[in-house]
C-alpha positions in Angstrom: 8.8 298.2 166.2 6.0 296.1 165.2 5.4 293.0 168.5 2.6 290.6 169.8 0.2 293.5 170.3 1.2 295.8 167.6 -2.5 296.0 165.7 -1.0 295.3 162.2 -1.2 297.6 158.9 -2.6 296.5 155.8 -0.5 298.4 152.6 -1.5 297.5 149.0 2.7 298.5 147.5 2.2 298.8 143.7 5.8 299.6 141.6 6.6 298.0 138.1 10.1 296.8 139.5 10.3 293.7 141.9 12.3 290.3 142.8 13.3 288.4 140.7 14.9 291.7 139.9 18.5 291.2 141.3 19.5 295.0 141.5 17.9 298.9 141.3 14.4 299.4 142.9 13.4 296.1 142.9 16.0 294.9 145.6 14.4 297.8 147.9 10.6 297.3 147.1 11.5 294.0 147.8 12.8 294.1 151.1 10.5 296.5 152.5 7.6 294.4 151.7 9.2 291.4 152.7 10.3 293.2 156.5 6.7 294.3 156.8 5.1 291.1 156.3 7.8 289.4 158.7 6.8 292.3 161.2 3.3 291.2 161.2 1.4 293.3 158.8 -0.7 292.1 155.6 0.7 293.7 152.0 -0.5 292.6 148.9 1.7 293.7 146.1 1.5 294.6 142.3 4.0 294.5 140.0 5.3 294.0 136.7 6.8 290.9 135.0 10.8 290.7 135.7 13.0 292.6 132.8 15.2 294.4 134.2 18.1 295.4 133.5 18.3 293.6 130.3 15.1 294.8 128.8 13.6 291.4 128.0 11.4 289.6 130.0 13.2 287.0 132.0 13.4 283.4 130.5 10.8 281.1 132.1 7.8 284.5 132.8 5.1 284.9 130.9 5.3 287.5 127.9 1.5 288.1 128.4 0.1 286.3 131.1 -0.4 286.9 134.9 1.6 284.9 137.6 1.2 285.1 141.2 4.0 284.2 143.6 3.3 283.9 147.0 6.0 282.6 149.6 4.9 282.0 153.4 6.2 284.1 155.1 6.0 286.6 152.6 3.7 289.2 150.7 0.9 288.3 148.2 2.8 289.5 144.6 0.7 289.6 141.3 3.3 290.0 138.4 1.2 291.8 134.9 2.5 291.6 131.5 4.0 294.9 130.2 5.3 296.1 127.3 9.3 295.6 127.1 11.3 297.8 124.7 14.6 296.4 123.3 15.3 300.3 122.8 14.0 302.3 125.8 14.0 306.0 124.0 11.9 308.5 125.6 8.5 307.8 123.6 8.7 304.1 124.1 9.5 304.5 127.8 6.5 305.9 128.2 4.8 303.1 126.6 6.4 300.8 128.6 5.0 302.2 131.4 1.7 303.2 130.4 1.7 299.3 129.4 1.8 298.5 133.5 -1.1 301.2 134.1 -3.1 299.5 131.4 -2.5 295.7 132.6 -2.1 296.2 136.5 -5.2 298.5 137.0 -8.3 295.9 137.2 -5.8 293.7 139.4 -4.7 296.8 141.8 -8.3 297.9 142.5 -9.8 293.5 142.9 -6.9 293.8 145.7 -7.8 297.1 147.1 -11.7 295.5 147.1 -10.4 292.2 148.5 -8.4 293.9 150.9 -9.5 297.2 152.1 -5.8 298.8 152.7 -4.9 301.4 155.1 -2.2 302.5 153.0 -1.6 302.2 149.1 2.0 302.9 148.3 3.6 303.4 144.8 7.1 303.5 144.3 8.1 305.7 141.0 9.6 304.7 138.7 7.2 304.9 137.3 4.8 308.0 137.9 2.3 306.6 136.0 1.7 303.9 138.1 0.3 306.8 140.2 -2.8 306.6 138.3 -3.6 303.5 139.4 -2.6 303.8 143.5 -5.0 307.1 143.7 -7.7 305.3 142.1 -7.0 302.0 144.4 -7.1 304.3 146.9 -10.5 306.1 146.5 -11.9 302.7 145.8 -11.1 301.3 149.1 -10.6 304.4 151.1 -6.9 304.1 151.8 -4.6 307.0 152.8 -2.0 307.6 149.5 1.9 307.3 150.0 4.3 308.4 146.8 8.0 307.1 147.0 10.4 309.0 144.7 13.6 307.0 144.2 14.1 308.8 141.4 13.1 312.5 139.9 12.5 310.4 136.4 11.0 313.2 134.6 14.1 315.8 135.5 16.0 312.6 134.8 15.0 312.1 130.9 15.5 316.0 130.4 19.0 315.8 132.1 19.7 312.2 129.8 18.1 313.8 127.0 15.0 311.5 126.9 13.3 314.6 126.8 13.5 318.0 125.5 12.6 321.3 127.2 10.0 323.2 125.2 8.5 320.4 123.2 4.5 319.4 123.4 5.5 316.2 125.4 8.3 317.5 127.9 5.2 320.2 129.0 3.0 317.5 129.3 5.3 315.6 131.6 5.5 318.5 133.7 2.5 318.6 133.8 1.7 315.1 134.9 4.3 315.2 137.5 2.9 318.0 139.3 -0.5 316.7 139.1 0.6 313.6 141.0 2.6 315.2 143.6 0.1 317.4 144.3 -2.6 314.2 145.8 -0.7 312.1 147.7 -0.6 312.1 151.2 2.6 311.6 151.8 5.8 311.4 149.5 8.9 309.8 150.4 12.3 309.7 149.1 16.2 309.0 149.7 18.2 311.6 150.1 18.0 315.5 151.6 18.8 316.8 148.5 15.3 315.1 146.9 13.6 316.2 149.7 14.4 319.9 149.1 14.0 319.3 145.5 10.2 318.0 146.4 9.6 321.2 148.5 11.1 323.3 145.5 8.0 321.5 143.6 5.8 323.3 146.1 5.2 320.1 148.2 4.4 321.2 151.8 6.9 320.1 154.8 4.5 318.3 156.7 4.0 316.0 153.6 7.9 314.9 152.8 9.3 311.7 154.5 13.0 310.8 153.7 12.8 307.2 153.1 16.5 306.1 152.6 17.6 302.9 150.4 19.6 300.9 153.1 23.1 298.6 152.9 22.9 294.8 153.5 25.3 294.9 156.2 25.2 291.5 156.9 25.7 290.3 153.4 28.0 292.7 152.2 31.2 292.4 154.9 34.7 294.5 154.6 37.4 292.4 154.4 40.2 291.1 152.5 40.2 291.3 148.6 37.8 288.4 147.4 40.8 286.5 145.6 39.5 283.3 144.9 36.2 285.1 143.0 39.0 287.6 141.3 40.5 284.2 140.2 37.4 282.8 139.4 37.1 285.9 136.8 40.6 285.9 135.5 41.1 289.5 137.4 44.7 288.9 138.5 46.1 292.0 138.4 47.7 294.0 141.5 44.5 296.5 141.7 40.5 295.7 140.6 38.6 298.5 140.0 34.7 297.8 139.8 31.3 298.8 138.7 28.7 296.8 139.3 25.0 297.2 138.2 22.1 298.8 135.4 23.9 299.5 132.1 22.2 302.0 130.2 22.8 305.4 128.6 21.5 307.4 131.7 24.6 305.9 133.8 27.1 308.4 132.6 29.7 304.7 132.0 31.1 306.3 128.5 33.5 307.6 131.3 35.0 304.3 132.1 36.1 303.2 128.5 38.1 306.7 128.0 39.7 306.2 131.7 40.6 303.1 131.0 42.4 304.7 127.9 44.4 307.3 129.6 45.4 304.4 132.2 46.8 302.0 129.7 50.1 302.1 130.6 49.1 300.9 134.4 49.6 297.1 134.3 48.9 296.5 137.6 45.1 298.2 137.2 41.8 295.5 135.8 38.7 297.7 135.1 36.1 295.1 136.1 31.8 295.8 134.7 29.7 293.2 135.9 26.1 294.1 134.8 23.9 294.1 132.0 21.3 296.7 130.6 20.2 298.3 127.4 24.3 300.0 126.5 26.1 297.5 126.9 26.6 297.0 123.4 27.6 300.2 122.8 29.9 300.2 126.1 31.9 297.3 124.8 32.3 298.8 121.6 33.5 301.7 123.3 36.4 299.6 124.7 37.4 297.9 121.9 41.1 297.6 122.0 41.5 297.7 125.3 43.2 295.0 127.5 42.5 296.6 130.8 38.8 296.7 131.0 37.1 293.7 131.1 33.0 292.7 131.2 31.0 290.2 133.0 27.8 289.7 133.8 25.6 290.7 136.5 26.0 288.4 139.6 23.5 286.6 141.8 22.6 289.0 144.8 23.7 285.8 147.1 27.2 286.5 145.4 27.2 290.2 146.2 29.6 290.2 149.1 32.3 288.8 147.6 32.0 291.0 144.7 32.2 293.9 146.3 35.0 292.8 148.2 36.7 292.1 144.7 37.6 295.6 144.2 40.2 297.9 145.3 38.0 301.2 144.3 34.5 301.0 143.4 33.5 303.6 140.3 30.3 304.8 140.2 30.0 307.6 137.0 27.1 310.4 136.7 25.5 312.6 134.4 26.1 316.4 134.9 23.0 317.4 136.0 21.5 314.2 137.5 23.6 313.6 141.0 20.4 315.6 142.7 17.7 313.5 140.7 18.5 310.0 141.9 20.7 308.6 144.2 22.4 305.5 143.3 21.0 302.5 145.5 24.0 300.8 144.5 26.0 303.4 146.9 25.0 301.7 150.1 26.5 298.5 149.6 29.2 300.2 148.4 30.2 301.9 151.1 29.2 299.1 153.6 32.1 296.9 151.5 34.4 299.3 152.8 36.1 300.0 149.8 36.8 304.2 148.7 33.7 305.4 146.0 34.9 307.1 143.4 32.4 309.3 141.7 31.6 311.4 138.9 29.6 314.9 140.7 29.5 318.4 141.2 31.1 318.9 144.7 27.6 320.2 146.1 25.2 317.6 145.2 23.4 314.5 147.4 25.9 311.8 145.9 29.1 313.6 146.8 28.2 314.6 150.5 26.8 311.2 151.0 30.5 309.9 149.5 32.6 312.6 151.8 35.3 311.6 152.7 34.9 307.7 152.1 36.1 308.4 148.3 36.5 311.1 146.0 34.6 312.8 143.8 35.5 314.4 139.8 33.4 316.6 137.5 31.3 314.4 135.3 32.5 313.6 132.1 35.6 314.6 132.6 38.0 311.2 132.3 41.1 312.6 132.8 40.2 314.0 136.4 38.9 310.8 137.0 41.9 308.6 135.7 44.1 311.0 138.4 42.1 310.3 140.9 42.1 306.8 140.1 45.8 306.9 140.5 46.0 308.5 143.7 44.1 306.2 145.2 45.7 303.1 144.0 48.9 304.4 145.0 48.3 305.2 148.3 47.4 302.2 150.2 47.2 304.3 154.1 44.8 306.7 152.3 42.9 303.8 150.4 41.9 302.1 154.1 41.5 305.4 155.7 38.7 305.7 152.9 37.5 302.1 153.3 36.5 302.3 157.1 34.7 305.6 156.6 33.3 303.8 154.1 31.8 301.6 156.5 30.9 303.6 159.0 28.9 305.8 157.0 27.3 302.6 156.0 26.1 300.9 159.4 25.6 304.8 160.7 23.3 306.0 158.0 21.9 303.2 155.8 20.3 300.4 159.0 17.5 298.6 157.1 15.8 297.9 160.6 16.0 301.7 161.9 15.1 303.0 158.2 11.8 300.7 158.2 11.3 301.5 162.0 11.2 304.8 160.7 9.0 304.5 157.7 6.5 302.2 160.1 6.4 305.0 162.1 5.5 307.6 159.6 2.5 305.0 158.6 1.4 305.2 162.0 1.2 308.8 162.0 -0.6 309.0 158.4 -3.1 306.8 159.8 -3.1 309.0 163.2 -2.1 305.7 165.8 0.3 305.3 168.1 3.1 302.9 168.1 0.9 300.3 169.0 -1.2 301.0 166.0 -3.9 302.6 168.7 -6.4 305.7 169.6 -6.7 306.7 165.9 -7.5 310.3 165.9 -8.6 310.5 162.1 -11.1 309.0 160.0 -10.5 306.6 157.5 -11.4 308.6 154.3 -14.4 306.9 152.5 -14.5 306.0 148.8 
């Protein structure tokens, strides 16, 4: 959208996740600020040190200090010190992310000074970080934008981080409608989320969908990656593969027990390549068994050919959270053009966005999933049927340039220009 005379938007994007971040919300907060700067406008960016999903702050960063990075072409990115939990429970979750309130405040609102932004956007995960893009906001007079990649408060009840009833799980309820209620606008991924925000009482006129998008150029369909499942010993007939975050909220206990009930299929590799906060516990899970197998989480440049690795990818879920959060690892799932097989109820945002380029089983429930397993592998017409829906849904529904066309536009109408960021019609609010 944006072109030679396209007036250009200045956005002040705070979020505690960002590159060098290889995978979750980083990869997306990333590439939106990196398309907008290419497209012409200024952002400045505040973040948190890198530490996900390992939950240590990555070798070579700071543990306390500041550090800017700034690539031309590219978006201004301060990265504060937070406080990293080798144990993310519920309490010192919050912690954690009260830790990036607490060190990226003074920074956000110098930028917001410095800068005077049209927009301030903050990206939960976390909705603390709220706190500090409403007060960056009335300093410099900015309209407020909320993206909601995931419902994290519904999230820790549904993973039990939380508990219904207690002093602290009110509280959080608390504080989540508080937030929603002063933003602008607020974004997120899926239809589902975006009924779920107008079940929260959130007017119409305020809810944006703001998908997650598929590298389509970087992640191909094709034919099986062998030389990278040779690289990785995977030399079985059939590769099946999950590929991201690690951690208790994932629903992976699945995999170990399916890999159980598939022992006697020696033509079948279960392949993790990730790392997070479980993983411990997920490889003790599957000790014993030969046909599940764990690497570590790959280089985004490497993407492609892992996804093209696998016959089938897996991608497990909580009951309860499949309409809380949408996996971002889904697009480039599908645009691999390999079947999804998932772990939902049949009615939620992850298994109508899956359709009928996979299959879907009731969480936690390993035998349905080990059958469905089956009758995928053993139907190879079926399995390619799967793959190019796969792929269609991708480059149909998940276009990184028509989903940031889309979100530009929606700026544009916030700040009440036309395309050619023109004829405003409101008044810039005043701190």
């Amino acid at each position: 959208m944006s072109g030679q005379n396209v007036q250009p938007l200045r956005l002040l994007i705070i979020g505690i996740n960002y590159a060098p971040e290889m995978i979750g919300i980083a990869v997306y907060t990333t590439g939106l600020a990196e398309t907008l700067v290419a497209r012409g406008h200024d952002v400045e960016v505040v973040t948190a040190t890198p530490y996900y999903p390992a939950w240590r702050v990555f070798e070579g960063w700071p543990t306390r200090g500041y550090r800017v990075e700034h690539q031309i072409p590219g978006p201004n990115v301060l990265h504060c010190p937070i406080y990293v939990p080798a144990e993310p429970s519920g309490i010192r979750r919050i912690l954690h992310h009260a830790s990036f309130v607490l060190t990226g405040l003074l920074p956000a609102l110098r930028r917001a000074r410095r800068q005077r932004p049209d927009v301030v956007l903050v990206i939960a995960p976390s909705l603390l970080s709220a706190l500090t893009g409403l007060a960056a906001a009335r300093l410099s007079g900015a309209r407020t934008w909320l993206h909601i990649q995931d419902f994290e408060v519904e999230a820790a009840f549904a993973t039990g981080l939380l508990q219904t009833g207690t002093r602290l799980g009110r509280a959080a309820l608390a504080f989540e409608r508080a937030m929603l209620s002063r933003f602008d606008r607020i974004s997120t991924i899926s239809d589902q989320m975006m009924a779920r925000l107008a079940e929260k009482g959130i007017p119409a006129e305020r809810i944006v969908e703001l998908r997650n998008w598929a590298d389509l150029s970087a992640v191909q369909p094709g034919p099986v990656a062998q030389d990278f499942r040779a690289e990785f010993g995977l030399t079985t007939e059939h590769v099946a593969v999950y590929s991201g975050n690690i951690a208790n909220k994932q629903g992976l206990d699945i995999l170990p027990e399916t890999a159980r009930r598939m022992a006697d299929r020696t033509d079948l590799t279960f392949a993790i390549f990730g790392d997070g906060s479980y993983l411990a516990t997920l490889r003790e899970k599957a000790t014993g068994l030969t046909n599940i197998r764990f690497f570590p989480l790959q280089p985004r440049e490497r993407l492609g050919e892992l996804l093209r690795s696998a016959d089938v990818h897996l991608l497990p879920q909580l009951a309860g959270a499949a309409d809380l959060v949408l996996p971002s690892k889904l697009t480039n799932m599908l645009a691999s053009g390999r079947p999804v097989l998932a772990t939902a109820d049949p009615e939620t945002a992850l298994a109508r966005e899956i359709g009928p380029a996979g299959l879907v089983t009731p969480p936690g429930d390993a035998g349905a999933l080990a059958e469905a397993l089956r009758r995928i592998l053993d139907d190879p017409d079926r399995r390619a049927d799967m793959g190019l829906e796969a792929r269609r849904r991708a480059e149909a529904r998940w276009s990184q340039a028509r989903i940031i066309d889309g979100f530009e536009s929606n700026l544009r109408q916030l700040l009440g220009q036309n395309e050619h960021g023109l004829h405003s019609s409101l008044e810039r609010k005043t701190a």
